[in-house]
C-alpha positions as CSV (number, residue, x, y, z in Angstrom):
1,X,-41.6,3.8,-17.7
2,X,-38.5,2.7,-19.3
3,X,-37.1,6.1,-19.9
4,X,-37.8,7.2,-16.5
5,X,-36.1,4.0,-15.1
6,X,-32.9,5.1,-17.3
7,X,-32.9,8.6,-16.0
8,X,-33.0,7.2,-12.6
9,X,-30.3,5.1,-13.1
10,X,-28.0,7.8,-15.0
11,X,-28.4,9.2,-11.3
12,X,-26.0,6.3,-10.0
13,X,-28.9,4.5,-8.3
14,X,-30.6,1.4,-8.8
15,X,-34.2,0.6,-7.2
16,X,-34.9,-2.3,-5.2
17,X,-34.3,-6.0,-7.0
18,X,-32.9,-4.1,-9.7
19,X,-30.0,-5.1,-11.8
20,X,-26.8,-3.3,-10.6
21,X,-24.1,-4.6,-13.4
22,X,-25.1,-2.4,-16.5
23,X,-23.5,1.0,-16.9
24,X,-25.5,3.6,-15.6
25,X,-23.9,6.4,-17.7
26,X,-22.5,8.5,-14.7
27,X,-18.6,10.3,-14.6
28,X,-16.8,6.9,-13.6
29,X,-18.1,3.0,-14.0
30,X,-15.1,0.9,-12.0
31,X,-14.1,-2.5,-12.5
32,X,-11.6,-4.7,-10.4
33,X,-11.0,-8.5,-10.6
34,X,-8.6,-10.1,-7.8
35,X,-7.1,-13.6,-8.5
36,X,-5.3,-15.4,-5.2
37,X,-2.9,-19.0,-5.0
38,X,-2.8,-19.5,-1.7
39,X,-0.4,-22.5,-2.7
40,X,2.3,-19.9,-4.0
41,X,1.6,-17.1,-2.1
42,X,0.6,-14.9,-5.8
43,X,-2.0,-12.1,-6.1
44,X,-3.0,-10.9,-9.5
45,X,-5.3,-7.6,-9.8
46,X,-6.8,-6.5,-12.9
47,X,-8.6,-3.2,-13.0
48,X,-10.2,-0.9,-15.7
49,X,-12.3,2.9,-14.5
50,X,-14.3,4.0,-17.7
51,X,-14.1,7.6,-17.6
52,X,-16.8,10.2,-19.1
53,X,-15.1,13.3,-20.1
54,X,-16.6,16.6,-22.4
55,X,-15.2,15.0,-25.1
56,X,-16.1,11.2,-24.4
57,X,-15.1,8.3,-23.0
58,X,-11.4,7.4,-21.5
59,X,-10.5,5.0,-19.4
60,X,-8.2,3.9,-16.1
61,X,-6.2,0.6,-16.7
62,X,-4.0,-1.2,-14.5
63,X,-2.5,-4.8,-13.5
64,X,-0.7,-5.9,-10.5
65,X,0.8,-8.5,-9.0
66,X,2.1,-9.7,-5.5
67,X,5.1,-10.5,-4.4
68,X,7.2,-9.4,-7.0
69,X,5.5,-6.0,-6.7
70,X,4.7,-5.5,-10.6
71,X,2.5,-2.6,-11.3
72,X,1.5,-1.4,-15.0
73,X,-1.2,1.1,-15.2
74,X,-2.4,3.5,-18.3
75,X,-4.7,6.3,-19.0
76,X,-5.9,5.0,-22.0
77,X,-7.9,7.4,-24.8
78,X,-11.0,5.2,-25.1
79,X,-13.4,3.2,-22.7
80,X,-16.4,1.9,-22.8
81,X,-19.2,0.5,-19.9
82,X,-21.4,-2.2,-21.1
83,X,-24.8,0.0,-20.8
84,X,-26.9,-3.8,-20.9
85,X,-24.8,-6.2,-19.0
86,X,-21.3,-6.1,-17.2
87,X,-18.4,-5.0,-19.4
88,X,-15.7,-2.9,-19.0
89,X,-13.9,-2.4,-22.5
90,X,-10.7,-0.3,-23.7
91,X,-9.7,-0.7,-27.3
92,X,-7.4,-3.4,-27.7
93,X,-5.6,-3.1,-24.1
94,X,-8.8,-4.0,-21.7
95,X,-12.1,-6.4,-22.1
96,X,-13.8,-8.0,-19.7
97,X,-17.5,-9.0,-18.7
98,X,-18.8,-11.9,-16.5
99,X,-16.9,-15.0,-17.8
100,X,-14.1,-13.8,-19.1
101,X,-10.9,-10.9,-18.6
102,X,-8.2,-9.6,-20.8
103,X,-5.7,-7.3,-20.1
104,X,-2.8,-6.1,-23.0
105,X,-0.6,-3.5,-21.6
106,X,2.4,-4.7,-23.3
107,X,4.4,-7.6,-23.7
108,X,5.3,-7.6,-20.1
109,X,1.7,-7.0,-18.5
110,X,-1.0,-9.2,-19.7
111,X,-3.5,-11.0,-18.4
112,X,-5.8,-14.0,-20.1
113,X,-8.6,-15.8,-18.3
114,X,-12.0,-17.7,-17.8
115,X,-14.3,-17.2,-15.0
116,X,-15.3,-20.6,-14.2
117,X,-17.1,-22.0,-11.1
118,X,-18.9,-18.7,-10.5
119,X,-20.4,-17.6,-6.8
120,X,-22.8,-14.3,-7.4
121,X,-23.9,-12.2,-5.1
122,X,-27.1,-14.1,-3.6
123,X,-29.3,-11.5,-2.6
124,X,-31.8,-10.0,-4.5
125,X,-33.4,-7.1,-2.6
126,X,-30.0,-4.6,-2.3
127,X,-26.3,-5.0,-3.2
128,X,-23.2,-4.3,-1.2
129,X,-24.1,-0.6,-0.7
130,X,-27.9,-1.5,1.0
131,X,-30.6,1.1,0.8
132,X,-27.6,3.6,-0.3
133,X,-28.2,1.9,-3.7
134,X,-31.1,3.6,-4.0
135,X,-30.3,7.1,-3.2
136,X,-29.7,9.2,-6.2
137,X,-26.5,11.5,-6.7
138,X,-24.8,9.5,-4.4
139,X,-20.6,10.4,-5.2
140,X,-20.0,7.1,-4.9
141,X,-21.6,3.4,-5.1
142,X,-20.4,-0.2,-4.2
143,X,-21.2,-3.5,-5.0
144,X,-19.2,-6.7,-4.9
145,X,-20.5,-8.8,-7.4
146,X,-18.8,-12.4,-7.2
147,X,-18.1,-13.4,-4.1
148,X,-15.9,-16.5,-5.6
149,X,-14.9,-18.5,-8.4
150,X,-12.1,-20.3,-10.2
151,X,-9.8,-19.2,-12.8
152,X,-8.4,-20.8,-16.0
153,X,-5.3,-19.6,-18.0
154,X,-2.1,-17.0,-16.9
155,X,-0.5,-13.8,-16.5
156,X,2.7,-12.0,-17.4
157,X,4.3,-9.6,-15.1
158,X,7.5,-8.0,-15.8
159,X,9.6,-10.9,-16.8
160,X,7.5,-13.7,-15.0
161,X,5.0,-16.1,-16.4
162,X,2.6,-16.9,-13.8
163,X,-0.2,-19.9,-14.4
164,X,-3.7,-18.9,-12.9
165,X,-5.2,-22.5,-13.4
166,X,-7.0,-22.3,-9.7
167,X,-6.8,-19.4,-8.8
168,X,-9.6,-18.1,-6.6
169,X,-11.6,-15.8,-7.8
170,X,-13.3,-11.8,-6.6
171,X,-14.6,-9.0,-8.3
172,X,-16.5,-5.8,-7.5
173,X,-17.9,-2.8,-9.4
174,X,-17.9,0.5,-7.8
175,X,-19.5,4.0,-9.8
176,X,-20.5,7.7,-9.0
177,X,-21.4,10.8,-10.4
178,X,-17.7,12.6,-10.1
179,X,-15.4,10.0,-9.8
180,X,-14.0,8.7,-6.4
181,X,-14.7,9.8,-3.0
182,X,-12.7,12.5,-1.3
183,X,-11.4,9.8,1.1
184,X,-12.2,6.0,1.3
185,X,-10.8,2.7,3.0
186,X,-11.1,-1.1,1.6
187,X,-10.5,-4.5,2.0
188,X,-10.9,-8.1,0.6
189,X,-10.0,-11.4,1.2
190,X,-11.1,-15.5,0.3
191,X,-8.1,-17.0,1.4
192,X,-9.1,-18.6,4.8
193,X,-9.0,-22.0,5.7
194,X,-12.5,-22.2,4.4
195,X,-12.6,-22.0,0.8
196,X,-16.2,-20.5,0.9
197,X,-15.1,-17.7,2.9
198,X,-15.6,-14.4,1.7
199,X,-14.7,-11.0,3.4
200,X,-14.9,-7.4,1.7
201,X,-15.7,-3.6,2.8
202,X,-15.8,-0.4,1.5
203,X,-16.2,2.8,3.1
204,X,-15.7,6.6,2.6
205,X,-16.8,10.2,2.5
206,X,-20.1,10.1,1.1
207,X,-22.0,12.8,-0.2
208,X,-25.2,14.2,-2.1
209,X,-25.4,17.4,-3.3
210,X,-24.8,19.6,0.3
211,X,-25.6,16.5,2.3
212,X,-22.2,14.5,3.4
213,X,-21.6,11.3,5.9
214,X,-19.5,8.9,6.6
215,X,-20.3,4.9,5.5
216,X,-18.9,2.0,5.8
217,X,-20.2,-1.7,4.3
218,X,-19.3,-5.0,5.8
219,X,-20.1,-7.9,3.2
220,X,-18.8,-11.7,5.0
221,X,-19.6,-14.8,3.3
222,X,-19.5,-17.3,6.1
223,X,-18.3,-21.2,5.2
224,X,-22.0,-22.4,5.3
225,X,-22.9,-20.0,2.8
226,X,-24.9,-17.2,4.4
227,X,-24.2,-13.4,3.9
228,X,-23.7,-11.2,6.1
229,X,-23.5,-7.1,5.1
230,X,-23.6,-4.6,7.6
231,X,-23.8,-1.0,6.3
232,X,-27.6,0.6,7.4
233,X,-26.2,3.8,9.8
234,X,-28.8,3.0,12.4
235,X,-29.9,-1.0,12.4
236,X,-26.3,-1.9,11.6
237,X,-23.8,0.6,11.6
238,X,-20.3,0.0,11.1
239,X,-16.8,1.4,12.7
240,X,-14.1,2.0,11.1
241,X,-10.4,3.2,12.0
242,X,-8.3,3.3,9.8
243,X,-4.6,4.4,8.5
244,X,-1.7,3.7,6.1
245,X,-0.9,0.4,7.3
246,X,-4.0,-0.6,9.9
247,X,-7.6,-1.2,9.3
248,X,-9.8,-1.9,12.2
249,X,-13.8,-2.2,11.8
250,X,-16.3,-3.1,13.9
251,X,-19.9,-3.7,12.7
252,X,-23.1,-5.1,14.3
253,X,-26.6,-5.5,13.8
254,X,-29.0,-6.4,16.4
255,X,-28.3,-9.8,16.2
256,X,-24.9,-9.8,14.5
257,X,-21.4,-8.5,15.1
258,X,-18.3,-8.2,12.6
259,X,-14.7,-7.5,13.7
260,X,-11.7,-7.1,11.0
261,X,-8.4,-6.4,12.1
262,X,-5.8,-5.6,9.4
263,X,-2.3,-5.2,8.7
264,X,0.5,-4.6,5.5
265,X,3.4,-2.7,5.9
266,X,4.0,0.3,4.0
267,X,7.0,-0.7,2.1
268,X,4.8,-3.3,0.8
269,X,2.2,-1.6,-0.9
270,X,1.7,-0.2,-4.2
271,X,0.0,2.8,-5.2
272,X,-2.9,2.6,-8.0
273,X,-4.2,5.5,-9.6
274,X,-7.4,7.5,-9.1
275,X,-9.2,8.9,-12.2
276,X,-10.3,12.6,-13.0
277,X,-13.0,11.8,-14.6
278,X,-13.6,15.8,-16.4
279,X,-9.6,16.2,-16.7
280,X,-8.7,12.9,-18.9
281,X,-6.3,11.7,-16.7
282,X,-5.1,9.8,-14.1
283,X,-3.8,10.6,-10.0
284,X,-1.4,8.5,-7.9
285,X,-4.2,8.6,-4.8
286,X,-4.5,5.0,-3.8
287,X,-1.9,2.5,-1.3
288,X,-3.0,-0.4,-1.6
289,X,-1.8,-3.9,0.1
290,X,-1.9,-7.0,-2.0
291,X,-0.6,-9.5,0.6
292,X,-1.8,-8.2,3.9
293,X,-3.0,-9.9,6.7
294,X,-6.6,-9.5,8.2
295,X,-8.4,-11.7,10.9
296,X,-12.4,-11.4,10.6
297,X,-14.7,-13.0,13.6
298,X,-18.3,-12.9,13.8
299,X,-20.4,-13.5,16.4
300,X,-24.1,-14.1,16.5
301,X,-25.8,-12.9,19.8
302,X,-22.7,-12.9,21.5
303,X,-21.1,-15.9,20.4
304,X,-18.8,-16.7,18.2
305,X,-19.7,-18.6,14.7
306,X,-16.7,-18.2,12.4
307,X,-12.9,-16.6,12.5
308,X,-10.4,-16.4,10.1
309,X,-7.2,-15.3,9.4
310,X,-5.9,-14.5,6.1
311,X,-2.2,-13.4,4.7
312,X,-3.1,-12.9,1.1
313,X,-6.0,-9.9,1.6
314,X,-6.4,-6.5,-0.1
315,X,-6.4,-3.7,2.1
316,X,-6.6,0.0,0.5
317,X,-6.7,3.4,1.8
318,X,-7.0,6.2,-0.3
319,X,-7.8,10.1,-0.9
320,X,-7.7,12.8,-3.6
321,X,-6.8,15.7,-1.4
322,X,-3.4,13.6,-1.0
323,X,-3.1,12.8,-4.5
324,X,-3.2,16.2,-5.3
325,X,-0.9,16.9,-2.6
326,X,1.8,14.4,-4.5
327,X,1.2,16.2,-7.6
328,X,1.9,19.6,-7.0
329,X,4.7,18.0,-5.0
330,X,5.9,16.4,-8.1
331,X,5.5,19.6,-10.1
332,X,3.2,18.2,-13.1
333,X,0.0,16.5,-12.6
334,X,0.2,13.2,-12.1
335,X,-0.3,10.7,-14.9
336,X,0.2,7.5,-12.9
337,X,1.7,5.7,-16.1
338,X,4.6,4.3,-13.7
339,X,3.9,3.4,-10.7
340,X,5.3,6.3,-7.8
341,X,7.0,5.5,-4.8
342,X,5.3,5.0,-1.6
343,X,5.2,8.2,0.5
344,X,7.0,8.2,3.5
């Protein structure tokens, strides 16, 4: 039974009430921490793609801060996904699990803390993807895993020294069977004048084998607690629209509805990279906003429990046909190392 649960799993699914942190042993196993002081206006992301190649393991690192737009990310030879637990490791430059994350990218990018505080997904039965979870083959899979915490020690970013003590705390884990979708659109953001507010979606081109659809997922932790996701294509379907600098969803269920409305101008943003998994390296196919603004409101039959606006949220839109595009633009492929310009 237990080898026939693994094979399952090395599918990129999960069954019902099963545990989605451990590596399932598909082409890519991501994993991305986001630190917010709403006090100072600072955003710190920290995030590490383990890689499986033909000739082993390699993975995607890369630290950013907002707002003095520091970006360091590598394409570093090793990697390694925790196949029992969560863990994300890369030699000496990347470790983190539950508790704990650090980052060594050179004397000018690191990053040092402790999780403390922690609050974990709450639900049991499915994780951020839904029933999607348990489709196998899926190209990609989402699922954010702490929906809140606090952070003990600091950063360093370019020539700054930031303290973390406080900082609120997200992270998510996101993995498929080639890597990333051809296109996809995300967001995040805690800092509302609620503390236990929590807002995050993912959505993209998602396929299986010849079968292809678009998804969306709508995760809100309301103040009181509750948790709301929205991402079944018939009993709660979700809209998105989405550009550049704009992200508009709509979700609802039969009882629930979910509108985010966001907003970070393109000169703002910075541009992560994308792994190719099977080609050992890394392309620059991600903008993503680290102080944007989104206002969330959700109603219940009509009527309107919670809003909130926040100016420190994540918002991301990314696709590999473009970052291909930039590539062949550029002339070599493109090992986002240092960080590219925004295109225009």
């Amino acid at each position: 039974m237990s080898r026939l649960l693994d094979r399952y799993r090395a599918t990129g699914a999960d069954l019902p009430f099963g545990d989605l942190l451990p590596a399932h042993g598909v082409a890519m196993e991501g994993y991305f921490w986001r630190f917010t002081l709403p006090e100072t206006g600072r955003v710190v992301i920290a995030l590490c793609g383990v890689n499986r190649a033909a000739d082993g393991h390699w993975a995607t690192l890369g630290l950013a801060g907002h707002p003095n737009g520091f970006l360091r990310t590598a394409a570093h030879p090793t990697g390694r996904a925790d196949p029992h637990r969560l863990g994300a490791h890369a030699g000496d430059a990347f470790r983190g699990d539950r508790d704990s994350l650090r980052v060594d990218l050179g004397p000018d990018a690191r990053l040092d803390v402790r999780i403390t505080n922690p609050t974990p997904w709450p639900r049991r039965g499915f994780g951020g993807s839904g029933v999607f979870q348990s489709v196998p083959g899926l190209n990609q899979y989402w699922h954010p895993w702490l929906l809140g915490g606090l952070a003990e020690g600091h950063a360093v970013l370019g020539g700054q020294e930031w303290d973390l003590d406080g900082a609120r705390v997200y992270a998510e884990k996101n993995w498929g069977r080639g890597g990333f979708p051809d296109s996809w659109w995300w967001g995040q953001a805690q800092d509302f004048a609620e503390p236990g507010a929590c807002v995050a979606f993912a959505g993209g081109q998602v396929s299986a084998g010849p079968l292809r659809t678009e998804a969306t997922a709508v995760v809100v932790r309301l103040p009181d607690g509750r948790l709301l996701r929205l991402v079944h294509p018939v009993l709660s379907p979700v809209r998105a629209d989405v550009t550049d600098e704009h992200w508009i969803l709509h979700g609802r269920s039969p009882n629930w509805s979910v509108d985010i409305e966001g907003h970070g101008p393109l000169d703002d943003a910075h541009v992560l990279p994308v792994p190719l998994p099977a080609e050992r390296r890394n392309v620059a196919g991600a903008i993503e906003h680290l102080g944007a603004r989104m206002r969330v409101t959700v109603r219940r039959r009509g009527r309107e429990v919670w809003s909130g606006q926040s100016t420190l949220a994540a918002l991301e839109h990314g696709g590999l046909e473009r970052s291909r595009a930039e590539a062949v633009r550029r002339g070599a492929p493109a090992d986002a190392t240092d960080a590219p310009p925004v295109p225009r």
